[in-house]
C-alpha positions as CSV (number, residue, x, y, z in Angstrom):
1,X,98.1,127.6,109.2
2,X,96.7,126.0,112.5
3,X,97.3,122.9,113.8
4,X,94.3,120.7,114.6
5,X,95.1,118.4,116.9
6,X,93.2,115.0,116.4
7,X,95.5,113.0,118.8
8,X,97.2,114.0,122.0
9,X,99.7,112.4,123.4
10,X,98.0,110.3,126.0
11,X,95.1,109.7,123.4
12,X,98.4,108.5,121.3
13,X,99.2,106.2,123.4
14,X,96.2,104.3,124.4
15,X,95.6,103.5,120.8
16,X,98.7,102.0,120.6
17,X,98.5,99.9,123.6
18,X,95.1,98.9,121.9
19,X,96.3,98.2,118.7
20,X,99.0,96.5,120.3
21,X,96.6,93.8,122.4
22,X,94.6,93.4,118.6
23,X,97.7,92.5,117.1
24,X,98.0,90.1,120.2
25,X,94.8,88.8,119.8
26,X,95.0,88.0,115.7
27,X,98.6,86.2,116.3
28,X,98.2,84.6,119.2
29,X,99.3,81.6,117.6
30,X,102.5,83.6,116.9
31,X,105.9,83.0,118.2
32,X,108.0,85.3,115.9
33,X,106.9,88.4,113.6
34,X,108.1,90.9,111.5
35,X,107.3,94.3,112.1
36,X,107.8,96.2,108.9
37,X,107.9,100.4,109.5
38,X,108.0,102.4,106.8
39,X,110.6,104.9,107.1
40,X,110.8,107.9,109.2
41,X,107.3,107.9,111.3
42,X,106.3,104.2,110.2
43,X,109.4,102.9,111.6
44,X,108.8,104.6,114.9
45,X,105.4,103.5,115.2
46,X,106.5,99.8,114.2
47,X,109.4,100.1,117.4
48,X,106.5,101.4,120.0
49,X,104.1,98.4,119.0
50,X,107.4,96.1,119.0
51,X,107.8,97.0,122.7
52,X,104.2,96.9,123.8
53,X,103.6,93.7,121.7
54,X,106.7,91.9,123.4
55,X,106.1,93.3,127.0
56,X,102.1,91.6,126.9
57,X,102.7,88.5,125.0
58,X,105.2,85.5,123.9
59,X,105.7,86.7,120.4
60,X,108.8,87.9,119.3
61,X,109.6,90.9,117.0
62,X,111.5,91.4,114.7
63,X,112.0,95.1,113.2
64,X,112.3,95.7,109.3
65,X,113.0,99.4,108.0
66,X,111.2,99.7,105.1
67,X,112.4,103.4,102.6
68,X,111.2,104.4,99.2
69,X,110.7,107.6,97.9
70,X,106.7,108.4,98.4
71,X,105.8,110.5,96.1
72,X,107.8,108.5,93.1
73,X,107.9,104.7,95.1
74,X,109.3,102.6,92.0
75,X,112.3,101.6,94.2
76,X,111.3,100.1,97.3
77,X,114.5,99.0,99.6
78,X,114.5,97.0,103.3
79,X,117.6,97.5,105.5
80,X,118.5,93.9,105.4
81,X,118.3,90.7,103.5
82,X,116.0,88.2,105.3
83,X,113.9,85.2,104.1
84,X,110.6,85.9,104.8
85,X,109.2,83.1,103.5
86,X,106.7,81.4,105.6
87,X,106.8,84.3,107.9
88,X,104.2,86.7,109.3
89,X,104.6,90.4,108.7
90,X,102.8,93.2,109.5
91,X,103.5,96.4,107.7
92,X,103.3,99.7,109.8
93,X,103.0,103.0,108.6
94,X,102.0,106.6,110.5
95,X,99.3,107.6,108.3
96,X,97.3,106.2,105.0
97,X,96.3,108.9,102.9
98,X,95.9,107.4,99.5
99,X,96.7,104.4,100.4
100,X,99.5,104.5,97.3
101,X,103.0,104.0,99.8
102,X,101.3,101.0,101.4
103,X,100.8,99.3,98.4
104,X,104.3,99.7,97.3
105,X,105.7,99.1,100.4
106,X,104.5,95.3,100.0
107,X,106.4,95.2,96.9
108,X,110.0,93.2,98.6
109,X,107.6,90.8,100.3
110,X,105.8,90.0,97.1
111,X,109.0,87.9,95.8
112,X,108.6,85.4,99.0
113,X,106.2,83.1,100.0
114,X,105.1,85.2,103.5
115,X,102.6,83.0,105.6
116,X,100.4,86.1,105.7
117,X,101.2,90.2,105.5
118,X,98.8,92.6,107.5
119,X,98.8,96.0,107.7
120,X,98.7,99.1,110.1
121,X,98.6,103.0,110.4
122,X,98.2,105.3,113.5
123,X,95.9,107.8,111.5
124,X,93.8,106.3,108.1
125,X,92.1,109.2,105.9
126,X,88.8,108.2,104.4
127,X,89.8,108.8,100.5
128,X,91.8,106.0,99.6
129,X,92.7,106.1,95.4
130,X,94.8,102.7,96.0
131,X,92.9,99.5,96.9
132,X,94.2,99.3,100.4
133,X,92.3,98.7,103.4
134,X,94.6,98.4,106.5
135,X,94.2,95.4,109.2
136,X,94.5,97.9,112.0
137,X,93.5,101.3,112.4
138,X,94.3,103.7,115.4
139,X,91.9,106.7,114.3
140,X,89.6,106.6,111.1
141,X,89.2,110.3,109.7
142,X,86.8,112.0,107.3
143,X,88.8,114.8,105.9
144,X,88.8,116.9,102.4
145,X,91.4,116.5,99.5
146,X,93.0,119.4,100.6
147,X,93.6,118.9,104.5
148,X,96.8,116.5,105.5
149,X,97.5,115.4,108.3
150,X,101.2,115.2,110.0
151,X,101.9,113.1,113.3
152,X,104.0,114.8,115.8
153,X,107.6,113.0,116.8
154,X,109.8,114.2,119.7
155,X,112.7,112.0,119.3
156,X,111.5,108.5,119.0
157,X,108.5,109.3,121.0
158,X,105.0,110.1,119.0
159,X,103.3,113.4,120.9
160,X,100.2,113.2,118.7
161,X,98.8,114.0,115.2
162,X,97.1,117.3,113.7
163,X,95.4,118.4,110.7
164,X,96.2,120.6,108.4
């Protein structure tokens, strides 16, 4: 099948720097928050914003590796035991299709009292079956049921994102 490329790598990375000045600009009142990736592309994504979010502003992040299964999420498990109550999080993930591993992602926050929980993804597809609707959004794409769409790693470093 071909790969159609919706982000390059360059295009890749000027959507995170802007998604990392929003997230600036909505916590500016901020001095610590917890960035939340979901894990494998998610938690990249989360330690790219971490960097750029700490290298423009006084806020200090703190990285949370989120893993569950995602096409069965019943168990949803976070690399280590913190209290996050009274804490701001933001949830990252690489790409919302159905918007299904998002919601169950929140699922270990749910049993704190978290000052607030936001939400990001790189790439968000248009047909969501799960009532979530992400804070921040690098690209917005229309696509059919039956196209995905994968984003591109090279180590820890995101080269882009294609459709299938």
């Amino acid at each position: 099948m071909e790969k159609k490329y919706i982000l390059d790598k360059d295009s890749t990375n000027r959507k995170l720097k802007r998604l990392a000045f929003e997230i600036v600009e909505r916590n500016h009142d901020e001095q610590q928050m917890f960035f939340a990736g979901i894990r494998e592309n998610g938690l990249i994504v989360a330690k790219t914003l971490a960097e750029e979010v700490m290298s423009i502003s006084n806020i200090h992040v703190e990285l949370v590796e989120v893993t569950l299964d995602k096409k069965y999420p019943v168990e949803v498990f976070l690399d280590r035991e913190i209290g996050f109550n009274n804490q701001s999080i933001l949830l990252i993930d690489d790409v919302a299709n159905s918007g299904k591993t998002m919601l169950y992602a929140l699922k270990p926050f749910l049993g704190f009292q978290p000052k607030k929980i936001q939400t990001l993804v790189l790439v968000e597809r248009t047909h969501k079956t799960f009532p979530v609707q992400p804070d921040y959004v690098g690209l917005s794409i229309a696509t059919t049921l039956e196209e995905h769409i994968y984003v591109e790693l090279k180590g820890d470093e995101i080269t882009g994102a294609y459709l299938i």
